[in-house]
N, C-alpha and C positions, 0 to 999 in steps of 0.2 A: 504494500500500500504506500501510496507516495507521499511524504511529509512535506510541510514546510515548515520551517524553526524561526523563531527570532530571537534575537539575540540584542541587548543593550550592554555594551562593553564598562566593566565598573572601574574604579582609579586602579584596583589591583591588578586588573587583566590590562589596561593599559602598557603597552610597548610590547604586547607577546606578537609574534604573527599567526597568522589564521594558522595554520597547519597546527602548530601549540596548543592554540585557545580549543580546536575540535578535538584534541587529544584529552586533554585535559576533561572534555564533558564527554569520555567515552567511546568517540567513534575509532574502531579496528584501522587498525594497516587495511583490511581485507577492502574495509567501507569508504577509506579514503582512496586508494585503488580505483575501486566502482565508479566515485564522482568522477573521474577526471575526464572521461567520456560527456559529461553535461558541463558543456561551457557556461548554460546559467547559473550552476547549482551555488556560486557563491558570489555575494553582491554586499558592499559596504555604501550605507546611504544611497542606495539605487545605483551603484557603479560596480559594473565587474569587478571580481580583483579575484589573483590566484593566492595559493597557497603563500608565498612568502610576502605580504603584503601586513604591514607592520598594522595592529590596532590603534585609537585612540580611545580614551574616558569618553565616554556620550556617545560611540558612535553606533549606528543601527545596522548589526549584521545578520544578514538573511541565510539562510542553506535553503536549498531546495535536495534532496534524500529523494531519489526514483529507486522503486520497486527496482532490482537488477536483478531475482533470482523467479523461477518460473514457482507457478501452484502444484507442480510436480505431483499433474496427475491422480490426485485425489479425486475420485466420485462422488461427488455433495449428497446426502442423504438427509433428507431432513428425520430429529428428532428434538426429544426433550431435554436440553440439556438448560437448568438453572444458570441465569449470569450473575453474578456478584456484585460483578464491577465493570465496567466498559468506559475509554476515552481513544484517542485518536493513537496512545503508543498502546494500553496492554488490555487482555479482556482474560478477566480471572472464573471462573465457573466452577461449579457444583459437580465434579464427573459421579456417574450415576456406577452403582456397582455393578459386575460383570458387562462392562466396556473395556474393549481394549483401548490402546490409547492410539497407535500405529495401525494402519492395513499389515496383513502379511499370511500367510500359507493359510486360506480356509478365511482369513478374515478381511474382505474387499469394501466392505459399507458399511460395517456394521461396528464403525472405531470412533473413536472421539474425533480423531481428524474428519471422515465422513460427515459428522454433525455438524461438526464449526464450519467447513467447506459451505455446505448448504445453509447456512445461517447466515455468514458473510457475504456471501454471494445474494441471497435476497435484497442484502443492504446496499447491495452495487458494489461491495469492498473485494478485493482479488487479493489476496497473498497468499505465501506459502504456509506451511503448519509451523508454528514455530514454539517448539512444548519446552519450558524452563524447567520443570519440576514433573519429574513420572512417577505416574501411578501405577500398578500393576492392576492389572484387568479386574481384581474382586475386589480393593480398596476402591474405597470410594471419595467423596472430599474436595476441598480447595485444589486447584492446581492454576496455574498462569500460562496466559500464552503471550507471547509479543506477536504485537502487528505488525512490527517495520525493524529494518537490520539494526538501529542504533539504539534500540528498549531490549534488543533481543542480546547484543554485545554488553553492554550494562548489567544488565541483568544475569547471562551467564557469568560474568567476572565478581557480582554478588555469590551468585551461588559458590563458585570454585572458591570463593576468601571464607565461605559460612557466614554472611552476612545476611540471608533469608531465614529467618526462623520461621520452624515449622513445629507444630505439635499436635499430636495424635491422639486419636481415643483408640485404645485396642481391648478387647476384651480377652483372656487366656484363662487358662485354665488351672486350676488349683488356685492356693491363696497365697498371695507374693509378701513380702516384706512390705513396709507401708513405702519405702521408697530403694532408691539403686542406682548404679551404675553400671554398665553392661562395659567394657573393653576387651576386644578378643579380636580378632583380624579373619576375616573373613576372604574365601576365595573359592571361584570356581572347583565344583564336581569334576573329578576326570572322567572323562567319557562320555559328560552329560552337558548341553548346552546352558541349560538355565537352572541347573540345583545348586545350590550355593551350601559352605557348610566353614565353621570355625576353623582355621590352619593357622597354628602358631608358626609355622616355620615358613611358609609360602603365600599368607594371606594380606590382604591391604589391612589398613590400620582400619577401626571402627568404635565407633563408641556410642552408646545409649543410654539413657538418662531415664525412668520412669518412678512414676509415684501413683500410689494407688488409692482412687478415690470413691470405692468403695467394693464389698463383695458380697456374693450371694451364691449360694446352688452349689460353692465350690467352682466358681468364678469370679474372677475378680478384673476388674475397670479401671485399667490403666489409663494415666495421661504419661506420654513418651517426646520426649524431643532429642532428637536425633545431631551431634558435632559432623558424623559424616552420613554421606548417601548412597552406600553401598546398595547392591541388588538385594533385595529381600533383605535387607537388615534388620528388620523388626523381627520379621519372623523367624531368621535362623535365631539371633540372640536369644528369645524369649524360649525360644526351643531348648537351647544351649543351656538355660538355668533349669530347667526343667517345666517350665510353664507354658506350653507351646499354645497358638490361638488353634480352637478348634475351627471344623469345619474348612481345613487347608489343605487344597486336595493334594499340596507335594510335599508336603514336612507333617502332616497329621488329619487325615482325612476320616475327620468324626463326627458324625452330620446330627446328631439327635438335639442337639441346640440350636443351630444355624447353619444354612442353605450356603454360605462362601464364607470365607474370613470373615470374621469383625475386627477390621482395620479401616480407619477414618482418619483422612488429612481435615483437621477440624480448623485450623487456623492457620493463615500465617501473617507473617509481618518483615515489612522489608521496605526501602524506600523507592519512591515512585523514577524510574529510569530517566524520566527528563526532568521533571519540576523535582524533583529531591525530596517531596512530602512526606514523611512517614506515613505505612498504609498498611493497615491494620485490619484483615477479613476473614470473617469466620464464614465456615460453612455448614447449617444447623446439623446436629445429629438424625441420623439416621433411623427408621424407622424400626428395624430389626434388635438394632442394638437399644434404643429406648425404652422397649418393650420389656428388656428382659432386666433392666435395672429403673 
């Protein structure tokens, strides 16, 4: 989707040149790249000017940001997917459980890209998928997307420093300690594409933080926030202490409670990619999981 930015230069970005000042709010080597194909894309006081053209205090610098990358082929399907939140850089949504999040082998329309494809696309908006924060097909929850390459660069350099906080309601099983910390490294199954499992010797770093805020049935209702984003991180940890979530059809497939995991991305918080606002969104609980606490 194609932006336009404005920009008013303060005493302290005075004497940077453009190429600094755009670095500085974020835009990639990759995004600066891109522009250099749109001779308009950068204008000071309505006057062209390139990359090394020095700034002043007061002055009004414009970018113009063109879409450069295609919608790569998604099939828009319309569905129900909750919005949160929506502005011209990110649209954060409600992903519904048993959604995957990408197409891929058996699943062509039936993904969250699918949804948003046909959502954006009724509003006249074209861009590509662009998912900050992934959910596994039976979590449900907040997640973000970026509209445009310079929310979506911001944003993943957020994520890679752990500057999005995120936290979870997960429900598991047995009764946990009233709070914890999970540290164990986690790393691919051999042999297997997507089981993940604790490895002190060969695993990435991991860590998980949970407290429990209440229990019943011989379950108990975690809230979890996560320092890193490894695959299946909740679920191997929780497994790993011996509390696995029921109803997980690859690490504990125990269905007499609930129909998929009860794992919920219930909030996050993180600052807004252009304007810098803190932005603070929850996503209500879940039906399944309400029910049974």
């Amino acid at each position: 989707m194609n932006r336009i930015l404005n920009y008013t230069i303060s005493d302290a970005d005075a004497g940077m040149i453009v190429l600094d000042f755009l670095r500085k709010q974020g835009f990639s080597r990759h995004i600066l790249t891109a522009m250099k194909a749109d001779k308009e894309a950068l204008s000071v006081n309505d006057q062209k000017v390139g990359g090394r053209t020095i700034l002043c205090a007061g002055d009004h610098f414009r970018v113009r940001l063109l879409e450069t990358v295609s919608p790569d082929g998604i099939i828009p399907a319309s569905m129900d997917i909750p919005v949160l939140y929506e502005d011209e850089d990110i649209l954060v949504v409600n992903k519904p459980a048993d959604m995957p999040v990408h197409p891929s082998i058996g699943n062509y329309t039936n993904t969250l890209a699918n949804g948003i494809a046909a959502y954006l696309e009724a509003k006249g908006e074209i861009c590509p998928f662009r998912c900050i924060n992934r959910l596994d097909r039976d979590t449900s929850g907040a997640l973000i997307l970026a509209k445009n390459a310079l929310s979506a660069a911001v944003l993943s350099v957020q994520m890679r420093n752990r500057q999005i906080r995120r936290t979870y309601l997960a429900v598991v099983q047995g009764i946990t300690h009233k709070s914890g910390t999970i540290t164990a490294p986690i790393s691919r199954v051999t042999d297997s594409v997507i089981e993940r499992h604790v490895d002190f010797q060969n695993g990435e770093s991991a860590v998980t933080h949970y407290q429990c805020l209440e229990t019943k049935n011989n379950l108990s209702l975690l809230e979890i926030h996560l320092e890193t984003g490894r695959t299946h991180q909740i679920r191997v940890h929780m497994g790993y202490i011996g509390h696995p979530l029921p109803a997980d059809y690859l690490y504990n497939p125990v269905y007499d409670t609930f129909k998929r995991q009860p794992l919920h991305s219930l909030q996050l918080e993180f600052r807004h990619p252009i304007t810098g606002q803190e932005m603070c969104l929850m996503a209500p609980v879940p039906e399944d999981i309400s029910k049974v606490f």
